[in-house]
C-alpha positions as CSV (number, residue, x, y, z in Angstrom):
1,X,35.2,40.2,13.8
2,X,32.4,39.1,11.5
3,X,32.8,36.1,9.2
4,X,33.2,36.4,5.7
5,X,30.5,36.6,3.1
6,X,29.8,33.5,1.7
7,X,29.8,33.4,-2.1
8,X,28.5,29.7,-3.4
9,X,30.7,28.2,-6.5
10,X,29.7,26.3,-9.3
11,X,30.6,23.5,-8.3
12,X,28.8,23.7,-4.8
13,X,25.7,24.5,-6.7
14,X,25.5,21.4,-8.6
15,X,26.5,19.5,-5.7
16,X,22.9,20.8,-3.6
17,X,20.8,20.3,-6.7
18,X,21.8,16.9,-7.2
19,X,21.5,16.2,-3.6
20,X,18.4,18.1,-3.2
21,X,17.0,15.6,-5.6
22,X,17.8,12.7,-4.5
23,X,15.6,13.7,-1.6
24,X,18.4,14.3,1.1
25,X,18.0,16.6,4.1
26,X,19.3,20.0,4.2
27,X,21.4,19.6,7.2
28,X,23.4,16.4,5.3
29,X,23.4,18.6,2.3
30,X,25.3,21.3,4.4
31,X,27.7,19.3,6.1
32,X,28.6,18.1,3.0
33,X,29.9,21.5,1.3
34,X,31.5,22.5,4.3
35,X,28.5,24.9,5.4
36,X,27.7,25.4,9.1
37,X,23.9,26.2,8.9
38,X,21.0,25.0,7.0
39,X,20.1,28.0,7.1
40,X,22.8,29.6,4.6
41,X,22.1,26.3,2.2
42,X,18.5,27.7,2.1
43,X,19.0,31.5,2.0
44,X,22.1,31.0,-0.8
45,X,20.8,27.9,-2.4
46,X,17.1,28.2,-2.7
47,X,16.9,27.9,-6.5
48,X,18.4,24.7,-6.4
49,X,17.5,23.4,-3.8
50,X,13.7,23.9,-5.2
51,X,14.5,22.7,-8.7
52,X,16.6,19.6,-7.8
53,X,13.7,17.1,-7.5
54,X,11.8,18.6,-10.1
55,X,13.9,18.4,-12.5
56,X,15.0,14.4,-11.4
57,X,11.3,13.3,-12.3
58,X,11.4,15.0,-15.3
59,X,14.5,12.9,-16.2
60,X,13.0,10.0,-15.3
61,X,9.6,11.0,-16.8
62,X,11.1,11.7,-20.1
63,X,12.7,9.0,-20.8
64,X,11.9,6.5,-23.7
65,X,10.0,3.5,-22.4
């Protein structure tokens, strides 16, 4: 019997971009959503997981000094 489809939430979604930029491996970031694979995190996850640490140095960048 095949597995279910997975369908990401909100809330997981968030919870890979902020992880993602904080610079932490995809395997971690997995196992913390409750993911087997890396691979899913990549294939479902790819826009955040490419925007996460570009958008943290912007935050940082833009800040008032």
């Amino acid at each position: 019997m095949p597995r279910p489809q997975f369908n990401p939430t909100k809330e997981q979604r968030d919870i890979v971009k902020s992880m993602a930029a904080m610079g932490i491996p995809h395997e971690d970031i997995s196992r913390k959503i409750g993911v087997r694979s890396p691979k899913t995190i990549r294939k479902h996850f790819r826009e955040e997981l490419d925007l996460g640490a570009t958008e943290a140095n912007y935050k940082v960048s833009a800040r008032p000094r």
